[in-house]
Backbone as CSV, one residue per row, in Angstrom:
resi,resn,N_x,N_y,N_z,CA_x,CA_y,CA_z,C_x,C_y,C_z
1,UNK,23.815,-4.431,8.054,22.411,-4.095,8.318,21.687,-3.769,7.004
2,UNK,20.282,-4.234,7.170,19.780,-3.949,5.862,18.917,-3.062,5.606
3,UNK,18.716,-2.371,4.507,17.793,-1.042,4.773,16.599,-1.943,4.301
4,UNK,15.339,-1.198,4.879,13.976,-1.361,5.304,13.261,-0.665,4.009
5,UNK,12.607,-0.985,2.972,11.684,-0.635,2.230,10.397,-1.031,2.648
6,UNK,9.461,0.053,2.362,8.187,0.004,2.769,7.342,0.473,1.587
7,UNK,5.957,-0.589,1.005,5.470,-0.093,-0.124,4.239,-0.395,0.026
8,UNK,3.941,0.975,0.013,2.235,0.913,-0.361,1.819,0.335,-1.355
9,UNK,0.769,0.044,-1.978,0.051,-0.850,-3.059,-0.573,0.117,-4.175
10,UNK,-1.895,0.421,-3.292,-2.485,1.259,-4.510,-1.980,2.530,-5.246
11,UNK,-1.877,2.965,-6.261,-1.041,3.773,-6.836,0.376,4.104,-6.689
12,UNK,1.262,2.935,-6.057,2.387,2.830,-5.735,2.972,1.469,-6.573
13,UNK,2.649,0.574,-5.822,3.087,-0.695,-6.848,2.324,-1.083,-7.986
14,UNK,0.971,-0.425,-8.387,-0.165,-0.837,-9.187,-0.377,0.438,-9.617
15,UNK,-0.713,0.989,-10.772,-0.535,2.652,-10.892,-2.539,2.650,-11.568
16,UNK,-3.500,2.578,-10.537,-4.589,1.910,-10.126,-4.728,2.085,-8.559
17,UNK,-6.392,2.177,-8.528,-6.850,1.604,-7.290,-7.270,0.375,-7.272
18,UNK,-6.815,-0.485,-6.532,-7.925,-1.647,-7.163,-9.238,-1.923,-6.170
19,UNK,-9.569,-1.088,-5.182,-10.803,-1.148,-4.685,-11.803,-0.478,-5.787
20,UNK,-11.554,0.719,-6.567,-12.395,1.116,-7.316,-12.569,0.696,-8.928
21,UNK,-11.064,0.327,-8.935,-11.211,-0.481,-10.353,-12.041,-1.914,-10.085
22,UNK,-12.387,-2.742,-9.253,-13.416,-3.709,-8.815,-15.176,-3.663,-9.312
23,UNK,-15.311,-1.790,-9.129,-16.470,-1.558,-9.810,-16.808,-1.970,-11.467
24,UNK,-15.451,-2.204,-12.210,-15.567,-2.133,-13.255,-16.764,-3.439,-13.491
25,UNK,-16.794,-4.677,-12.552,-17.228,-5.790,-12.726,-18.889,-5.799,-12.439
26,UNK,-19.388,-4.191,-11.871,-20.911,-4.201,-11.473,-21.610,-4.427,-12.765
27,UNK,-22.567,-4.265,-12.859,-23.570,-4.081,-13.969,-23.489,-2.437,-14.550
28,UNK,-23.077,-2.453,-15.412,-22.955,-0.930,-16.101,-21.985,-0.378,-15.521
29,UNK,-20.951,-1.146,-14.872,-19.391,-0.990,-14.246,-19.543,0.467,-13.402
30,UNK,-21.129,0.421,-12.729,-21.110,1.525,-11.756,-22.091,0.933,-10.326
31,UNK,-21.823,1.733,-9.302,-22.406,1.256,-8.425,-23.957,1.763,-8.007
32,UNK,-24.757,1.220,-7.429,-26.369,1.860,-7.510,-25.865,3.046,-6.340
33,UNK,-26.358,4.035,-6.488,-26.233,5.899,-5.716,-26.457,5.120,-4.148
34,UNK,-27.585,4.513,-3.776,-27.778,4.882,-2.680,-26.099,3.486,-1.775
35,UNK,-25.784,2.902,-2.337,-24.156,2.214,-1.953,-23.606,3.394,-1.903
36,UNK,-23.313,3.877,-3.033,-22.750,4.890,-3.157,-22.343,6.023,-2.020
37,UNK,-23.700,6.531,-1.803,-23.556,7.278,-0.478,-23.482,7.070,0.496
38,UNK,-23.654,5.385,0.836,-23.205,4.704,1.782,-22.262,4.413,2.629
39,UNK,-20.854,5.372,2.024,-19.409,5.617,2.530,-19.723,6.524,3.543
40,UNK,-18.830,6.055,4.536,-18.993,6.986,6.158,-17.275,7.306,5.922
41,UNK,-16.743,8.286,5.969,-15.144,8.759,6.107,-14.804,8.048,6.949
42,UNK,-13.885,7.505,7.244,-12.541,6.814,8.386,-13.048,4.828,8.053
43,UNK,-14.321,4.803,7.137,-14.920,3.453,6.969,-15.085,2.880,6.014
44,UNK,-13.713,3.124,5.182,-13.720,2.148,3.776,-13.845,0.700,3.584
45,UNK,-13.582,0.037,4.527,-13.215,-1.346,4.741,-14.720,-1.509,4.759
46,UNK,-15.321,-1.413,5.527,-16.556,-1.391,6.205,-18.049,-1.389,4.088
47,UNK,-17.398,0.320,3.778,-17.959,0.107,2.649,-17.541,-0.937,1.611
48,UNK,-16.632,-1.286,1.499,-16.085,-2.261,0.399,-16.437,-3.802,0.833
49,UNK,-16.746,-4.092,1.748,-17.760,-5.070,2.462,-19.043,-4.911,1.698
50,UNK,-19.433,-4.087,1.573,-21.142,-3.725,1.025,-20.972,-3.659,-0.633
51,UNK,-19.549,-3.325,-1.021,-19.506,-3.310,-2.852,-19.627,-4.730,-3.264
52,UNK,-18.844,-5.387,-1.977,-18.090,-7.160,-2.225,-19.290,-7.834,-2.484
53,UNK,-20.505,-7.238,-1.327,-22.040,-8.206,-1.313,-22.800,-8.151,-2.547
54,UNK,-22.211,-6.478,-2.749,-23.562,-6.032,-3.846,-22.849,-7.161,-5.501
55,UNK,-21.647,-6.838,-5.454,-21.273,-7.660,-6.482,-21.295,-9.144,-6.706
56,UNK,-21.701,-9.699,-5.640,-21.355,-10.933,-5.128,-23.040,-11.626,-5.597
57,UNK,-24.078,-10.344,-4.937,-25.604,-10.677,-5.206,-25.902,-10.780,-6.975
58,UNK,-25.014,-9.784,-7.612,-25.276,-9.785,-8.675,-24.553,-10.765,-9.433
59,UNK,-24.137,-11.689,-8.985,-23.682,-13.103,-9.709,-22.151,-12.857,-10.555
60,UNK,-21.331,-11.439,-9.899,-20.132,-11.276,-10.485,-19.120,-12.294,-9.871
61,UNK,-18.732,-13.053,-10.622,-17.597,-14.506,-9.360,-16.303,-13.971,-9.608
62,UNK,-15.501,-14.967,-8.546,-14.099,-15.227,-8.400,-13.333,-15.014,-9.436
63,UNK,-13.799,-15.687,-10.702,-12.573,-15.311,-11.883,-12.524,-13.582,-12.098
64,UNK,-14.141,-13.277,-12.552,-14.543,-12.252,-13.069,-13.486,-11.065,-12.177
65,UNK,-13.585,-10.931,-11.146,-12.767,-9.884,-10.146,-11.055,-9.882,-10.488
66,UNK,-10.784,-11.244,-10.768,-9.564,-11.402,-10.789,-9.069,-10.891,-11.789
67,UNK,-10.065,-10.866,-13.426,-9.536,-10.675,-14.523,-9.433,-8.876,-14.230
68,UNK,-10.450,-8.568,-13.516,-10.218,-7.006,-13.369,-8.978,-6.426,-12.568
69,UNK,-8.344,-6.922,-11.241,-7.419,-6.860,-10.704,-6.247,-6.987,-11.148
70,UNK,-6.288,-8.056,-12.166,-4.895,-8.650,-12.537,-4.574,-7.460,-13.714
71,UNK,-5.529,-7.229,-14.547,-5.320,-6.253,-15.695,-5.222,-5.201,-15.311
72,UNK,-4.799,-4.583,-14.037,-4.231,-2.854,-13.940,-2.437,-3.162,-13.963
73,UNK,-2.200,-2.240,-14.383,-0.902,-2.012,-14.698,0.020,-1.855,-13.952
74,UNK,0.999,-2.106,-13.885,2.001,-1.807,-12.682,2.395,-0.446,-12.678
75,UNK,2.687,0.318,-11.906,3.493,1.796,-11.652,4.912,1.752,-13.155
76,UNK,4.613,2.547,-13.511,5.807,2.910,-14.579,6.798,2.633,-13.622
77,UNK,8.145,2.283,-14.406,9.687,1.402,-13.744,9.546,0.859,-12.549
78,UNK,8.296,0.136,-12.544,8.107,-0.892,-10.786,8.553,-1.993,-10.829
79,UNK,8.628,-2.710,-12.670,8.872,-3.903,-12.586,10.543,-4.084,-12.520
80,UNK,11.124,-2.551,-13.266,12.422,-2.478,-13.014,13.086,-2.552,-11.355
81,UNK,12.086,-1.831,-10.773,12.332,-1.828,-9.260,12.196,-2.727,-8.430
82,UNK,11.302,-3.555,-8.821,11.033,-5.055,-8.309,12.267,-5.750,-8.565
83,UNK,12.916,-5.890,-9.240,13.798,-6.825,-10.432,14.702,-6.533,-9.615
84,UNK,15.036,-4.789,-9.158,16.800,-4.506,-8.915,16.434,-5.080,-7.609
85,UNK,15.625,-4.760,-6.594,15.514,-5.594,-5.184,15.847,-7.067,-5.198
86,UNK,15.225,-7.813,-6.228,14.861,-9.235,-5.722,16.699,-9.410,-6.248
87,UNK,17.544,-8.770,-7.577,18.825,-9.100,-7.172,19.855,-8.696,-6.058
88,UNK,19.632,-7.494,-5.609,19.477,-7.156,-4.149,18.987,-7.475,-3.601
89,UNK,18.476,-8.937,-3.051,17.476,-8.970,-1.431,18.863,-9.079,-0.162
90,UNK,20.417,-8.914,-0.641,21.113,-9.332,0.474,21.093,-7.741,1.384
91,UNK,20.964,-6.774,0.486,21.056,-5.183,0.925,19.368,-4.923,2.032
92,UNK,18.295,-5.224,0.753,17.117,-5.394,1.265,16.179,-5.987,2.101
93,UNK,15.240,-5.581,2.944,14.002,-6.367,3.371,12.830,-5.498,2.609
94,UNK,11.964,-5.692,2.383,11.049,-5.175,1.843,9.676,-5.988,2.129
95,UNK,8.397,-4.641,2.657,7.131,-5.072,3.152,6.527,-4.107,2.456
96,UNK,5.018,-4.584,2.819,4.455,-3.904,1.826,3.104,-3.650,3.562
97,UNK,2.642,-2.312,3.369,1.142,-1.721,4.285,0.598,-1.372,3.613
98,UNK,-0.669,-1.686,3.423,-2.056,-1.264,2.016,-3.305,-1.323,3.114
99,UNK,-3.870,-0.463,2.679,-6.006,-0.298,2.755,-6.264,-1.035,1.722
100,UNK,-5.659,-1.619,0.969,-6.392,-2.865,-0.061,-6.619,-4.101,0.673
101,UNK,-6.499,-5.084,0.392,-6.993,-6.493,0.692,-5.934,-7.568,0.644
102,UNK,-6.433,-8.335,0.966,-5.060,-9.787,1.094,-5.523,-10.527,-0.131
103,UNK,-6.211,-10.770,-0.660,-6.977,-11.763,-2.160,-6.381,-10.529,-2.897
104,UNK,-6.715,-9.369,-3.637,-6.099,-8.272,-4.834,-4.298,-8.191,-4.547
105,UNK,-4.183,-8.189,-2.936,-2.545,-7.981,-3.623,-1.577,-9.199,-3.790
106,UNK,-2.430,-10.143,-3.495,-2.089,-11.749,-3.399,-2.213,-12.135,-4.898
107,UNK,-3.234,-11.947,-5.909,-3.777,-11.790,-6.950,-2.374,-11.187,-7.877
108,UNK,-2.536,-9.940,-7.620,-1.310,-9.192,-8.342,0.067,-9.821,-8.387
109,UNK,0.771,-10.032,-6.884,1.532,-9.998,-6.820,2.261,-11.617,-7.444
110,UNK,1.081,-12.541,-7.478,1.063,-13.546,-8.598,1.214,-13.954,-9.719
111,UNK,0.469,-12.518,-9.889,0.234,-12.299,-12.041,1.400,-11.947,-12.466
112,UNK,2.274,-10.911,-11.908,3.503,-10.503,-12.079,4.818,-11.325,-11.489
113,UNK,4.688,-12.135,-10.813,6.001,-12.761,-10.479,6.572,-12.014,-9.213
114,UNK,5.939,-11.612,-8.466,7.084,-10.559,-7.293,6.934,-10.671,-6.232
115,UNK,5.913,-12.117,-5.694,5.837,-12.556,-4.526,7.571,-12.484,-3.722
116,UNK,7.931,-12.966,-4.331,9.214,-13.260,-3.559,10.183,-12.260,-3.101
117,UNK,9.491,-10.850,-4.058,10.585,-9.639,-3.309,10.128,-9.478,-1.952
118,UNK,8.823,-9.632,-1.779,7.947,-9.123,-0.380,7.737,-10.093,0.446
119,UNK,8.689,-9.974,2.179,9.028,-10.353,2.750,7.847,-10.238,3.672
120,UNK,6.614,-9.627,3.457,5.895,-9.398,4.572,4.607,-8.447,4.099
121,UNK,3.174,-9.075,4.265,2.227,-7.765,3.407,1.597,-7.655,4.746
122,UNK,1.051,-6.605,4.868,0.007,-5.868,6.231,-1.182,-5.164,5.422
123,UNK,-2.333,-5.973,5.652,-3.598,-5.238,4.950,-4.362,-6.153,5.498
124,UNK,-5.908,-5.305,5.152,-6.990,-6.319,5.806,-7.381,-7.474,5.238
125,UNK,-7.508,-8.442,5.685,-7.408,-9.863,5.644,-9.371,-9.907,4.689
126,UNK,-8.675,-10.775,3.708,-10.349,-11.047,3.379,-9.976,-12.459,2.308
127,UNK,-10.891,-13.127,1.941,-11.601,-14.535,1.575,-12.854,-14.234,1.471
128,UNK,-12.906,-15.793,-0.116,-14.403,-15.948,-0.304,-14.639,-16.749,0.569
129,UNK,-15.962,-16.337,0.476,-17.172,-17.727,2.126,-17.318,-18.931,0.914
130,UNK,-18.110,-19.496,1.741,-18.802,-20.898,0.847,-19.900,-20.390,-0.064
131,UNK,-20.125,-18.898,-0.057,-21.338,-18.865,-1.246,-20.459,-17.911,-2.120
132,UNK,-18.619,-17.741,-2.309,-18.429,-17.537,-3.120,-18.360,-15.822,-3.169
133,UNK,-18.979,-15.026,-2.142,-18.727,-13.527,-2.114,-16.825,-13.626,-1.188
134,UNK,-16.734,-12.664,-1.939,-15.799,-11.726,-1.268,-15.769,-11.380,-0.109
135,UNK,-14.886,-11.635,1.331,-15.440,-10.867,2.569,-14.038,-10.224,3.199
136,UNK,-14.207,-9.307,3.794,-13.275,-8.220,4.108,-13.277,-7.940,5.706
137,UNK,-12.409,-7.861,5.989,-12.176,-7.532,8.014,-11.119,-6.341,8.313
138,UNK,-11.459,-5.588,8.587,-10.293,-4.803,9.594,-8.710,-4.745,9.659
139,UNK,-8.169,-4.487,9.514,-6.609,-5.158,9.799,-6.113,-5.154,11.476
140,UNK,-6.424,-4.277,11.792,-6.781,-4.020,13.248,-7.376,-2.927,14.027
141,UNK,-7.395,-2.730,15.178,-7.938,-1.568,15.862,-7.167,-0.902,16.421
142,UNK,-7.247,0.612,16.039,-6.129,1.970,16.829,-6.495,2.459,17.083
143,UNK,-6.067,3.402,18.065,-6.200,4.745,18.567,-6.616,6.080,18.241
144,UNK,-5.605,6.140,16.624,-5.232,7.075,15.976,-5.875,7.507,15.512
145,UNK,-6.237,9.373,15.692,-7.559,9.812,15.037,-7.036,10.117,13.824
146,UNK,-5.822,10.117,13.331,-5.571,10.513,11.682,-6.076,9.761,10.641
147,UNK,-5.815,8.492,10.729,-5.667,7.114,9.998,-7.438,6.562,9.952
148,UNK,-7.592,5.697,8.721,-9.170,5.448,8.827,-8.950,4.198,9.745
149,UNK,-10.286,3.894,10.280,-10.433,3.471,11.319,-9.883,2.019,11.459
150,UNK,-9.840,1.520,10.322,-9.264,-0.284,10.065,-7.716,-0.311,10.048
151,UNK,-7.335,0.554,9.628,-5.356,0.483,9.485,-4.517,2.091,9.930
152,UNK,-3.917,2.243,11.136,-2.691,2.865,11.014,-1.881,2.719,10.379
153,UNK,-1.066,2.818,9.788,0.122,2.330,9.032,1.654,2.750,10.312
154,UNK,1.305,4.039,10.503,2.313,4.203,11.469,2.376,2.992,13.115
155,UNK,1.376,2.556,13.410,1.061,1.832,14.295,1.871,0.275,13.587
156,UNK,1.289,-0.036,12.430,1.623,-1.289,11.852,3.347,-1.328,11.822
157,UNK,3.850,-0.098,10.949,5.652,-0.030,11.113,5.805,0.046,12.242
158,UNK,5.469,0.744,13.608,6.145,0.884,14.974,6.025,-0.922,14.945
159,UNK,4.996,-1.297,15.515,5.168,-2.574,15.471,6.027,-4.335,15.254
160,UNK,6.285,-3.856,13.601,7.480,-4.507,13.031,8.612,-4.049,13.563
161,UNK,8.911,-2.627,13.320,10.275,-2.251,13.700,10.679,-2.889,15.166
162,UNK,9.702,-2.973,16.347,10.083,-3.137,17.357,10.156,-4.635,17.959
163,UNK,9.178,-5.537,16.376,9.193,-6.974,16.699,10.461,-7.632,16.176
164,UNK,10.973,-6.933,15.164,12.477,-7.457,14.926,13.606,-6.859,15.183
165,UNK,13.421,-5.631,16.088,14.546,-5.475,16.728,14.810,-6.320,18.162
166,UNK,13.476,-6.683,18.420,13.606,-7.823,19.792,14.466,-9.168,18.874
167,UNK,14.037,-9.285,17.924,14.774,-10.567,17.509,15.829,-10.289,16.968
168,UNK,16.608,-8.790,17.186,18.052,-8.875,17.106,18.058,-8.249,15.415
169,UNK,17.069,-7.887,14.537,17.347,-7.294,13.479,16.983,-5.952,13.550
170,UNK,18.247,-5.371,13.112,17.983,-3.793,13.361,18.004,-3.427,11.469
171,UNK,17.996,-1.939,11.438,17.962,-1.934,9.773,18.943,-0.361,10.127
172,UNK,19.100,-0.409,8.647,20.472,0.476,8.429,19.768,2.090,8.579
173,UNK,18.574,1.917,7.969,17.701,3.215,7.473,16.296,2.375,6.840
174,UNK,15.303,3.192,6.659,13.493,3.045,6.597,13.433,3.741,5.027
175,UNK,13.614,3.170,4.125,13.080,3.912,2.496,11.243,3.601,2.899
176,UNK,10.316,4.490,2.876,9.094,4.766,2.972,8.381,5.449,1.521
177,UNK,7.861,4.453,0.896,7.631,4.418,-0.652,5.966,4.521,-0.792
178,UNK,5.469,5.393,-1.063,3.810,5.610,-1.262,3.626,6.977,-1.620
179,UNK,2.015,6.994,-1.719,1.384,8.441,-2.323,0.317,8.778,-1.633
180,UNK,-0.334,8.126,-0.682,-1.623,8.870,-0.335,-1.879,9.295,1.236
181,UNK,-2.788,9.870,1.504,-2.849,10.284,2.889,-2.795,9.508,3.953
182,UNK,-2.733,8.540,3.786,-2.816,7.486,4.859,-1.482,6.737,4.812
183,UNK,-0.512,7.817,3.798,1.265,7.555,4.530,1.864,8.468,5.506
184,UNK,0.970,9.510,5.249,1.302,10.815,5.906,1.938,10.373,7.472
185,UNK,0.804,9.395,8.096,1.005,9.090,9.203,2.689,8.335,9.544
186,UNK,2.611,6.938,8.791,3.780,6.629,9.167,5.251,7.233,8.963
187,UNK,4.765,8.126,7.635,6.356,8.668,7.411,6.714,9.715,8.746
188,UNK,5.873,9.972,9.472,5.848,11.220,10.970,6.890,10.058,11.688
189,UNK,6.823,8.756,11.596,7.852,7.697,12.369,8.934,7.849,11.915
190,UNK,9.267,8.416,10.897,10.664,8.128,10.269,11.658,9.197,10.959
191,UNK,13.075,8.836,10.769,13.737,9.525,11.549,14.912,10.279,10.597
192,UNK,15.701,10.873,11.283,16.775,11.360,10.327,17.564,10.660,9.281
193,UNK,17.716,9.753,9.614,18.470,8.393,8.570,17.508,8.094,7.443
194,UNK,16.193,8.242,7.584,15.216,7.553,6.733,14.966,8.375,5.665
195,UNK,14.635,7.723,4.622,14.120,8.664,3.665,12.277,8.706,3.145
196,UNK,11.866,9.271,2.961,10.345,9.754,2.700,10.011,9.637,0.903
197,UNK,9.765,8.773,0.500,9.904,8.998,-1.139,7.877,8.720,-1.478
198,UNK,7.648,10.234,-1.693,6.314,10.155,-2.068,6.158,10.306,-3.435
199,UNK,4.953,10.151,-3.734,4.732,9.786,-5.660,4.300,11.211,-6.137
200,UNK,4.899,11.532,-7.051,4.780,13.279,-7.416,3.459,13.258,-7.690
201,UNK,2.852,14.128,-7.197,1.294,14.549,-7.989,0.433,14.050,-6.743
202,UNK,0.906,13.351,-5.791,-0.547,12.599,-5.150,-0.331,13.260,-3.612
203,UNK,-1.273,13.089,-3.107,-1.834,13.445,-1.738,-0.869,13.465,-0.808
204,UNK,0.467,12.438,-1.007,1.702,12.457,0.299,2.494,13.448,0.091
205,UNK,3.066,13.566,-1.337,3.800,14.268,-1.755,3.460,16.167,-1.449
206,UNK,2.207,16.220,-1.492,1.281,17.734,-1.437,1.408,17.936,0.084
207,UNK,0.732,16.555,0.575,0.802,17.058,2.570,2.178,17.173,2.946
208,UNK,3.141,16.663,2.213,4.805,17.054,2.658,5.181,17.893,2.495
209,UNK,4.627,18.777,1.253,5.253,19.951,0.651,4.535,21.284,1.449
210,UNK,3.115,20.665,1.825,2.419,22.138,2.772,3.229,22.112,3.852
211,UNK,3.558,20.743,4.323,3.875,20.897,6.206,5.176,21.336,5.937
212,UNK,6.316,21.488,4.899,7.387,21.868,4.885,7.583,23.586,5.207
213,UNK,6.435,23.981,4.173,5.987,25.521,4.012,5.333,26.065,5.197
214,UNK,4.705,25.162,6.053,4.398,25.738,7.514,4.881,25.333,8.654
215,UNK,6.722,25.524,8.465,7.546,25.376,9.246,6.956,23.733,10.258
216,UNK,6.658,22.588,9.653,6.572,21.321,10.417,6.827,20.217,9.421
217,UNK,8.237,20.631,9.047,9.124,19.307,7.952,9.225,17.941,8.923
218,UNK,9.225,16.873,8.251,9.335,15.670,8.703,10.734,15.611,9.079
219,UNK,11.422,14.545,9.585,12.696,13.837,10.005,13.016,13.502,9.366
220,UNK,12.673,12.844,8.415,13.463,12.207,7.665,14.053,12.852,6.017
221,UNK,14.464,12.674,5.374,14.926,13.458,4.025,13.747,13.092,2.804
222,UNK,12.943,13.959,1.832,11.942,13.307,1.040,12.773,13.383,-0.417
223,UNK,12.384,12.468,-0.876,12.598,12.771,-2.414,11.759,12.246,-3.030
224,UNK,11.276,13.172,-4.040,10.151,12.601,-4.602,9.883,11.788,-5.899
225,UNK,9.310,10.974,-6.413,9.465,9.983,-7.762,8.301,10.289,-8.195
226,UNK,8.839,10.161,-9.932,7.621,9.664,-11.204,7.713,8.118,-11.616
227,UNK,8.739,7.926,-11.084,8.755,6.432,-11.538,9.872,5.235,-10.952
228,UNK,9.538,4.264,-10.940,10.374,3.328,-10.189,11.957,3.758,-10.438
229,UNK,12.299,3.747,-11.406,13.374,3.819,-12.223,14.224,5.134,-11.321
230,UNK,13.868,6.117,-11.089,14.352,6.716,-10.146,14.431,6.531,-8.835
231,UNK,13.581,5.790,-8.117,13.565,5.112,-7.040,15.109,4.425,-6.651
232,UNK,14.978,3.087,-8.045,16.648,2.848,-8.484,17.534,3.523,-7.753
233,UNK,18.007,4.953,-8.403,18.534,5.538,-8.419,18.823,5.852,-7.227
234,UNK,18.116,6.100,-6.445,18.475,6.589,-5.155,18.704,5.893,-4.543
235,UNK,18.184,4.350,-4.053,18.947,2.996,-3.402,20.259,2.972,-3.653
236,UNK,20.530,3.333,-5.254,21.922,2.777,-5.366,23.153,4.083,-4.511
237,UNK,22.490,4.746,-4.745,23.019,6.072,-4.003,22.744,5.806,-2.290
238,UNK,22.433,5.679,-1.814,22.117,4.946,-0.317,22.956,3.422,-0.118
239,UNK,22.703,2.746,-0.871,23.806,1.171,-1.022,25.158,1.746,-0.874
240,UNK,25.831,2.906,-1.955,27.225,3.433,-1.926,27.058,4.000,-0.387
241,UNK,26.608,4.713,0.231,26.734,5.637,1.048,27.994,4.551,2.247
């Protein structure tokens, strides 16, 4: 059986946002105030639709975005971590759940060579139209009042987990690899076998460490990373087990 890696994008595999690094391409690499305040909470997708137009009106094209996307950096020891998987893919499956886009992590995951570790991406689907803007959709619709309104993540893993255990693939254990609040949710799926590996310093790692301190620890075991390279480390320690 193979263990299950799960990787968020922004500040996980890309040590970057790349919805906000995108601004870099406006005019004076900022956005006009009243866009700006145009963000409704739970409706990022929704706003980044309105950055895509505004950039799109202002005659920023296809290459221009790309050169900005492609030039953020990968997560310190990611490319090492990429590398030890793809010679491990017989141990591994590995997917990736993002609030980014299907064009930026399609983009990335190009520039660097690592299409082939990732067996599977879940994010909202977007393409240029025929006039050449950027357009962005939903990934789907939930329930869940935690999660912003376009992606559960916990909804998206229940999902998989339960579409390939119908087809007879079960997994050994769930490695759950990200940093921001909108992992919070799915790592609540993980179970005793699984492990929780949030990015030191960021928003998952902090909501794990309060809910630990107010007696409501997760299921699964966390350990936390600065860098791929330790990540390593602990697979290989899970591979022996």
């Amino acid at each position: 059986m193979k263990i299950l890696l799960v990787f968020d994008f922004d500040h996980t595999i890309i040590d970057d946002n790349s919805d906000t690094r995108i601004v870099q391409c406006a005019p004076e690499k900022k956005l006009p105030i009243e866009l700006q305040d145009s963000y409704e909470k739970g409706f990022w997708t929704k706003f980044m639709g309105r950055v895509f137009k505004y950039l799109g009106d202002e005659g920023v094209t296809e290459d221009e975005m790309k050169r900005a996307v492609t030039s953020m950096p990968l997560t310190p020891g990611m490319v090492e971590l990429l590398n030890f998987i793809r010679k491990n893919k017989d141990k591994f499956e590995c997917i990736i759940i993002s609030d980014s886009n299907s064009v930026f992590i399609n983009w990335v995951l190009e520039a660097t060579n690592f299409r082939d570790v990732f067996d599977k991406v879940f994010t909202n689907p977007a393409a240029f139209d025929s006039n050449g803007l950027l357009t962005v959709e939903n990934y789907h619709t939930h329930s869940c009042n935690r999660c912003p309104k376009n992606l559960c993540k916990n909804v998206v893993l229940v999902e998989f987990v339960d579409k390939q255990l119908q087809q007879g693939v079960n997994y050994a254990r769930i490695v759950y690899i990200g940093d921001g609040g909108n992992d919070v949710c799915p790592v609540m799926f993980l179970k005793k076998n699984d492990v929780a590996m949030p990015r030191k310093g960021y928003t998952l790692q902090k909501t794990l460490s309060r809910m630990s301190q107010n007696l409501e620890p997760t299921e699964s075991s966390v350990v936390v990373w600065s860098s791929g390279v330790e990540i390593i480390s602990h697979l290989l320690f899970l591979i022996k087990e």
